[in-house]
N, C-alpha and C positions, 0 to 999 in steps of 0.2 A: 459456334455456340460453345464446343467443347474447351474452344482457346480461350474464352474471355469467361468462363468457369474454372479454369487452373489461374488462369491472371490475378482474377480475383480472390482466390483461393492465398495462391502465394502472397499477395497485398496484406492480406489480414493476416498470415502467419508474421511477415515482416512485422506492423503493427504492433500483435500481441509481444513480441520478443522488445523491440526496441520499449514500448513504453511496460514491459514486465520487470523492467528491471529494481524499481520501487517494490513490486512486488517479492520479490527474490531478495530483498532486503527484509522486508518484515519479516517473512517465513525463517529466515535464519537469527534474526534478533530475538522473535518468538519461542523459538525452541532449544536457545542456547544454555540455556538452565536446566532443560529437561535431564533427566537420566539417556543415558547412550541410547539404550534400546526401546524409548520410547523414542526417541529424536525423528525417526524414518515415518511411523504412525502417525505421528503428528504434519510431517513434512506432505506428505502422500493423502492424507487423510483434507488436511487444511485448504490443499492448494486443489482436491478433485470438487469439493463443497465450493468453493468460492469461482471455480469454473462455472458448475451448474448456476448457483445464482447469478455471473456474471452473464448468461445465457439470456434468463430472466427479466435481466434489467435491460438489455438489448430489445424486450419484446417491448418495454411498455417504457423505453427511452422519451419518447415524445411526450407522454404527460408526465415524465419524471419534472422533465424542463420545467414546465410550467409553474411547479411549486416556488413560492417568491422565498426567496435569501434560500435557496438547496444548498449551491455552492458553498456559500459563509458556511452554513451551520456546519456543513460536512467540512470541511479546511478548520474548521474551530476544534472539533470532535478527534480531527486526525493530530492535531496539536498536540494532543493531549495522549493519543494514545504513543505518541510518539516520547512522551514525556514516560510514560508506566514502562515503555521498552528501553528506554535509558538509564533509569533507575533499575531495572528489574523488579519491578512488582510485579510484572502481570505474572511472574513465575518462579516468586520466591518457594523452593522446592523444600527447603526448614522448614515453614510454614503450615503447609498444605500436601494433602497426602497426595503418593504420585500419580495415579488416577485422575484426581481434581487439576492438576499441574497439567497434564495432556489435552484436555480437555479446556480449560485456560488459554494454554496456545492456539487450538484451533478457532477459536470463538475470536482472541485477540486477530487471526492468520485472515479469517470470514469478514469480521467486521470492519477492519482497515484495507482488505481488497474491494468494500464494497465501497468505500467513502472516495476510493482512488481511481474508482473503474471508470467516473463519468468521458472523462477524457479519451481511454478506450472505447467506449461505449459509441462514443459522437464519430470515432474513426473507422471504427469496427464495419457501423451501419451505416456510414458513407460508405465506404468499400464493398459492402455485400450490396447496396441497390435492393437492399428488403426479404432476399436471398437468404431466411433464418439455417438454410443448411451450411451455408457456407461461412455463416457466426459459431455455430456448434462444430464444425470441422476443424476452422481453422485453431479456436480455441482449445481442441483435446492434442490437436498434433502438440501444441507448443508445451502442453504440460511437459513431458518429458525433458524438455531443457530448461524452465521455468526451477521445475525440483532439480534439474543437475546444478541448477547457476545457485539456488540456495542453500544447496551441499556444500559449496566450495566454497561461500561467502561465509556458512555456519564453523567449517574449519579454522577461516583465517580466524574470526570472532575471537574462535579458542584459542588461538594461538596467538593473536595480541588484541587484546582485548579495548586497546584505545581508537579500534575501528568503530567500536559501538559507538563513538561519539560521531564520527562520519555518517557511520549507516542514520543515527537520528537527524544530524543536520540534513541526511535529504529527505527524509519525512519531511522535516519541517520545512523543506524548501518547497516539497509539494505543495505543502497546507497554504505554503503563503501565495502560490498561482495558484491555488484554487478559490482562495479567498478574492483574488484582483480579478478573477476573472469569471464571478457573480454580477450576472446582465442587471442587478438593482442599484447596485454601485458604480454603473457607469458614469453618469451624468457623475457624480462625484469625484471621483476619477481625472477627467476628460479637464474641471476646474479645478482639479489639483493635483497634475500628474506626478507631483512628489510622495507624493502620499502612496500612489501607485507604483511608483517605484522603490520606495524605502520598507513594502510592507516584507517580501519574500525573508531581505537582508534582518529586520525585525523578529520575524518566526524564526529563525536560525540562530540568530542572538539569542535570545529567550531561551530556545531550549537546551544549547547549548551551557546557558548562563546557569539555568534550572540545575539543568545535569552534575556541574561543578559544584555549584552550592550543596547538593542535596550528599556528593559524594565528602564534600569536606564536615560535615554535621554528620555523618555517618562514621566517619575516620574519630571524631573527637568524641561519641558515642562510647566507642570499644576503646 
């Protein structure tokens, strides 16, 4: 019993890490604007909040499902925030006092781990077999290199800055399997698997596309 309680244990920490790594991009795209010494609060703050809900939604997975077009609307929704973390709005720091800027990221940090968790979610609770302790275990061990991996990715950010367009191409590569892989659209899909296949490449183009356009209208601006 004890063995196939570490089994499963380690399973889900694997899990959490491999598909955290989405995650560990937001958190550092989100708080790249911030002041230094907010950057940790925010980081630490963003990523224990989005644990606990992620906890949450593990409890009540099964009828999350059942909401018709979940998937789309959520892949539309992360589109988009993927679009505010590319341009930097969600933490234009001129703007907005630095208080409201901290507070910004972590909402931006909560909201897009929750749009991104289902995939987690569907792994998480296969591997626990129902076992909510070993959802909430597995999930607090992993924070610790969750926050170290978006330390490291929030450095390079600073230090070249043209990763920001990477870090959003893989939001938006989420967005776009999140969106293929909403059970409404199947049958759709299934008669026009081009369609299914061109959409990921699509969301990445876009935002991508977004990103440059908005930076050159920006540049002619000033």
């Amino acid at each position: 019993m004890e063995h196939d309680f570490l089994l499963s244990l380690l399973m889900i920490i694997g899990i959490d890490l491999v598909l955290g790594a989405d995650n560990a991009v937001v958190i550092a795209m989100a708080c790249r604007n911030l002041p230094v010494v907010q950057r940790n609060k925010a980081i630490v703050l963003g990523t224990m909040l989005a644990i606990v809900i992620r906890i949450l939604i593990t409890l009540v997975a099964v009828y999350l499902l059942k909401i018709p077009f979940l998937q789309l609307i959520g892949g539309v929704f992360l589109l988009y925030i993927a679009y505010q973390l590319i341009v930097g709005k969600e933490e234009d720091t001129t703007k907005i006092r630095s208080h409201q800027s901290l507070w910004k990221a972590i909402k931006t940090i909560v909201v897009a781990d929750l749009l991104m968790g289902f995939d987690n979610v569907l792994a998480v609770a296969g591997a626990a077999q129902g076992h909510m302790v070993l959802v909430a275990l597995g999930l607090f061990i992993s924070i610790p290199i969750i926050i170290w991996g978006s330390k490291i990715i929030l450095v390079l950010l600073t230090k070249y800055p043209f990763l920001i367009y990477i870090g959003g191409g893989l939001l938006a590569l989420t967005s776009g399997k999140m969106i293929i892989e909403e059970p409404n659209l199947q049958n759709l899909f299934i008669s026009y698997p081009m369609i299914e296949q061109s959409i990921p490449y699509l969301t990445v183009s876009f935002i991508l596309l977004a990103g440059l356009i908005y930076q050159q209208i920006s540049l002619r601006k000033e």
